[in-house]
N, C-alpha and C positions, 0 to 999 in steps of 0.2 A: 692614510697614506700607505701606499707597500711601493717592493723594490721590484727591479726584474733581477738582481741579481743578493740577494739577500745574503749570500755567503758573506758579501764583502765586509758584513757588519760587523765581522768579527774583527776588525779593522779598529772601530769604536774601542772594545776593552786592549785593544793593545794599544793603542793611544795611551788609557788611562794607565797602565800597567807600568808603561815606559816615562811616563809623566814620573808615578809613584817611585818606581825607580831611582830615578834623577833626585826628587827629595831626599829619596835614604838616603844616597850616594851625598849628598850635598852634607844632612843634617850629620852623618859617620865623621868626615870630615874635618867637621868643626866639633863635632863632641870629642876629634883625635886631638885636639889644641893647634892642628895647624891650620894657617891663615889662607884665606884663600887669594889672596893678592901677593902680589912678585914681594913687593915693597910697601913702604909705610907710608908713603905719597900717595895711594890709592884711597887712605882716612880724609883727602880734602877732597876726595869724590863723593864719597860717602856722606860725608857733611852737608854736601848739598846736593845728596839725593835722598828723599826723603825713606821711610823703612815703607809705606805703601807703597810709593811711585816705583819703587824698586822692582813689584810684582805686576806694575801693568803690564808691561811688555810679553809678562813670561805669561798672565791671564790670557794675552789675545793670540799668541800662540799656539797653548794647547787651543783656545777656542776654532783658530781656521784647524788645525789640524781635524779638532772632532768633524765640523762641517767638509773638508776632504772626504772626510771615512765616508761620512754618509752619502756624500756625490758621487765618488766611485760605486758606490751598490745601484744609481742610478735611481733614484728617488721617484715615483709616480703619485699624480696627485688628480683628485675628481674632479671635473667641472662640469657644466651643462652647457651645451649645445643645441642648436636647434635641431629639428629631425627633417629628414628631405622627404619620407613619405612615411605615412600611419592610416592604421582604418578603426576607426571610430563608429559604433552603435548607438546611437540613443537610443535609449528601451524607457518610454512614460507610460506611468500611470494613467489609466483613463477610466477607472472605475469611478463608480456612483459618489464614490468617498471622495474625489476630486472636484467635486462642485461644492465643498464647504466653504464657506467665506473666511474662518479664523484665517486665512491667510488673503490680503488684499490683492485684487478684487474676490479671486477665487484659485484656490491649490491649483487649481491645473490652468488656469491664466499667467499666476505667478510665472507656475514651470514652463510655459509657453514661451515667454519675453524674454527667461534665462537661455531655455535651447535657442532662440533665436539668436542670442547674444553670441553664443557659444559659436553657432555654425558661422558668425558674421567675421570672427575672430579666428576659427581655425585658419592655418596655414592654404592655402590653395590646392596645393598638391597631395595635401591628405584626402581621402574617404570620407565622408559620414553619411551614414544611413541612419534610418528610425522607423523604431520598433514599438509600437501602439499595443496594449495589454489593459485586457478588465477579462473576463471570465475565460479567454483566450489570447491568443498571442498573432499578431501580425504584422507582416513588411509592410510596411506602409509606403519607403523611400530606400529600394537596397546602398550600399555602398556606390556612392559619387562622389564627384568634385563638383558636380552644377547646385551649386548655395540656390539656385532659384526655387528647385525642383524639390530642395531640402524645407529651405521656407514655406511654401508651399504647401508641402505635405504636414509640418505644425502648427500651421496654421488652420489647418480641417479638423483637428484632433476637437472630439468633444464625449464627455463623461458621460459614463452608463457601464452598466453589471458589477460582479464581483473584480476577484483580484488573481492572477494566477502568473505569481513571479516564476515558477520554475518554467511554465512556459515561454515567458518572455526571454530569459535565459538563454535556451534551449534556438529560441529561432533568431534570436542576436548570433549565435555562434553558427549557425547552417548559414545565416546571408553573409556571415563574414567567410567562409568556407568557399561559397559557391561567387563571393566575388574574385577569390582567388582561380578561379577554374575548377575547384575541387581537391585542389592541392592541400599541402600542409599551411596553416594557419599561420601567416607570420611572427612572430616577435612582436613588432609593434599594434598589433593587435590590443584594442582597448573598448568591455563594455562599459555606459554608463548609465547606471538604475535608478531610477525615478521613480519612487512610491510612498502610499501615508499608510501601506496598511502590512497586513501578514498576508503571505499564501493558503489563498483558502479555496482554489480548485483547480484542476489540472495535475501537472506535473508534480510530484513533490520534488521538495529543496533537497532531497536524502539522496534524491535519483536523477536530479541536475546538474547540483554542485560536481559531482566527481568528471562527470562530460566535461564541463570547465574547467578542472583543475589538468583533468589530461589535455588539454589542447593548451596548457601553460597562457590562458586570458584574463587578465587579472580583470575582476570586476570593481568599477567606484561606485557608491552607493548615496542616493541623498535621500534622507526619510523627512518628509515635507507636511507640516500643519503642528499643531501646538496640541496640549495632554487634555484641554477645554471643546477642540473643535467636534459641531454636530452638524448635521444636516439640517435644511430648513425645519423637518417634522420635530426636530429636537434632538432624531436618533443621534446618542453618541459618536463617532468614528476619529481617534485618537491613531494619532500615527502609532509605528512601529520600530522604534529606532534599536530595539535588540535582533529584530528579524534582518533587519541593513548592515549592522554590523559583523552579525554573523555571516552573510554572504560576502563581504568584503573580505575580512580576515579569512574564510579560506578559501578564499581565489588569489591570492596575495594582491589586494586593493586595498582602499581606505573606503571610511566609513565617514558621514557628514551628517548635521544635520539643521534645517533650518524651518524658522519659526515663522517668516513674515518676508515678502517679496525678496526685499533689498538681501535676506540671507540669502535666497535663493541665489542670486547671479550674482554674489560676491563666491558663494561656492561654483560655480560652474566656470565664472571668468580665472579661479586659481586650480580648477581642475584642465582646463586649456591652457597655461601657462606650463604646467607640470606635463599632462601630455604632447604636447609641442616640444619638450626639448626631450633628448636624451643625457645620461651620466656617462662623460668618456676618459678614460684613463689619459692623459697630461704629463710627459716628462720635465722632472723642474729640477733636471740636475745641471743645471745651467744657471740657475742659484744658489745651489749648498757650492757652486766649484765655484761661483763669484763671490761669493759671501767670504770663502775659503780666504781667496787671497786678497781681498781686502783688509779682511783682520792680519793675515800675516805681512801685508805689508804696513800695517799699523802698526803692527809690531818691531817691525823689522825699524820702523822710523821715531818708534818710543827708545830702543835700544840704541838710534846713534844719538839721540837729542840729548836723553839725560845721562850719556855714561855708562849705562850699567851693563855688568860684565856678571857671567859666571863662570864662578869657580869648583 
């Protein structure tokens, strides 16, 4: 939570201050021997106001007072919203190591069903385009709103050559550029990487990642197939989920990782949920100031019911 006017809070300890105050003033008082009632008829109030009951009033009190303090600084609070437009890159994997089965039917079938999910789910009015990568990197479908054209184009995708993430990188960020006219990169700008392996030609990650960090694109990353999966001949090919990680965290994105279809599009259906909305500052001083006078009129309605008076 923060304030827009944060001075006010210093409101807060003069609250407590002036509370404290009032104690000493009260407890000097009575440790002087004098009584704090006019007269001695004041003892049949007393008698049946109990010694707690005596402090609710003055509890709910300071309590609106605190919630005041803090209403007037104008209290802001986060929520998520949906967003009216974003541009969105699929960047898959389509190397050799995509045709493993440890994931059902196959790594890059899985990833298929989830991108399809994904684009079925995005909002209308966002972008998405996709970005096909094994020894090289290409547009396959730039940034659109036509899902057909989108579908379509992941649904052609099929496995073959190495892996070259920095490439892929690299030509997500030019279609997201050049679907702007060339301009600055917007804000809502979002890649999202799909692979089971490390960067093993093209571009390196040394000499991509910083293009992406300057155009402020946060990359998500899903590293896809299990630490067992091999190709039909046997060959080994074990994903890579410390090479996903690191591309995420410094692009400022998240890192996933999943083992078997169903992971697949439970992550991609919470990476659409999260990119679809945005976090927007919410004023909720409209509750510290209702909250305020509620307690003080709780208060105010403890203090005629049972009597109690200060002295």
């Amino acid at each position: 939570m923060s304030f827009v006017w944060p001075w006010a809070l210093w409101l807060v300890p003069l609250v407590a201050g002036l509370v404290a105050l009032g104690a000493w003033w009260r407890r000097r008082r009575t440790d002087a021997g004098g009584l704090p009632y006019p007269d001695l008829d004041v003892f049949d109030a007393v008698a049946v106001t109990p010694r707690r009951r005596r402090f609710v009033p003055v509890v709910l009190a300071v309590l609106g007072l605190f919630a005041l303090a803090l209403g007037v600084a104008r209290p802001q609070a986060e929520r998520s919203v949906p967003r009216d437009k974003a541009t969105v890159m699929l960047a898959i994997d389509v190397s050799g190591s995509m045709s493993a089965e440890d994931v059902t039917p196959t790594r890059l079938e899985a990833a298929q069903k989830a991108a399809l999910q994904f684009a079925d789910e995005m909002p209308r009015t966002f972008q998405v385009g996709l970005v096909a990568f094994s020894g090289s990197a290409s547009v396959i479908v730039p940034p659109t709103t036509d899902r057909e054209q989108l579908r379509h184009g992941i649904e052609q995708l099929v496995p073959d050559g190495d892996t070259a993430i920095g490439d892929a990188l690299l030509t997500s960020l030019r279609a997201i550029s050049e679907s702007q006219g060339g301009v600055a990169v917007p804000d809502s700008a979002r890649i999202l990487l799909l692979s089971d392996g490390t960067n093993r030609t093209g571009t390196s990650l040394e000499d991509a990642i910083p293009q992406i960090q300057a155009a402020k694109v946060p990359v998500y990353t899903v590293a896809l197939g299990t630490p067992d999966g091999t190709l039909y001949n046997g060959q080994p090919v074990p994903p890579s989920p410390e090479t996903m990680k690191s591309v995420a965290e410094s692009t400022g994105g998240e890192s996933f990782a999943a083992e078997d279809s169903a992971s697949v599009s439970d992550v991609y259906r919470n990476l659409g949920r999260f990119i679809g909305t945005v976090r927007e500052q919410h004023d909720v001083t409209d509750w510290f100031v209702g909250a305020a006078m509620a307690l003080l009129l709780a208060s105010a309605a403890a203090w005629w019911r049972w009597g109690v008076r200060l002295g």
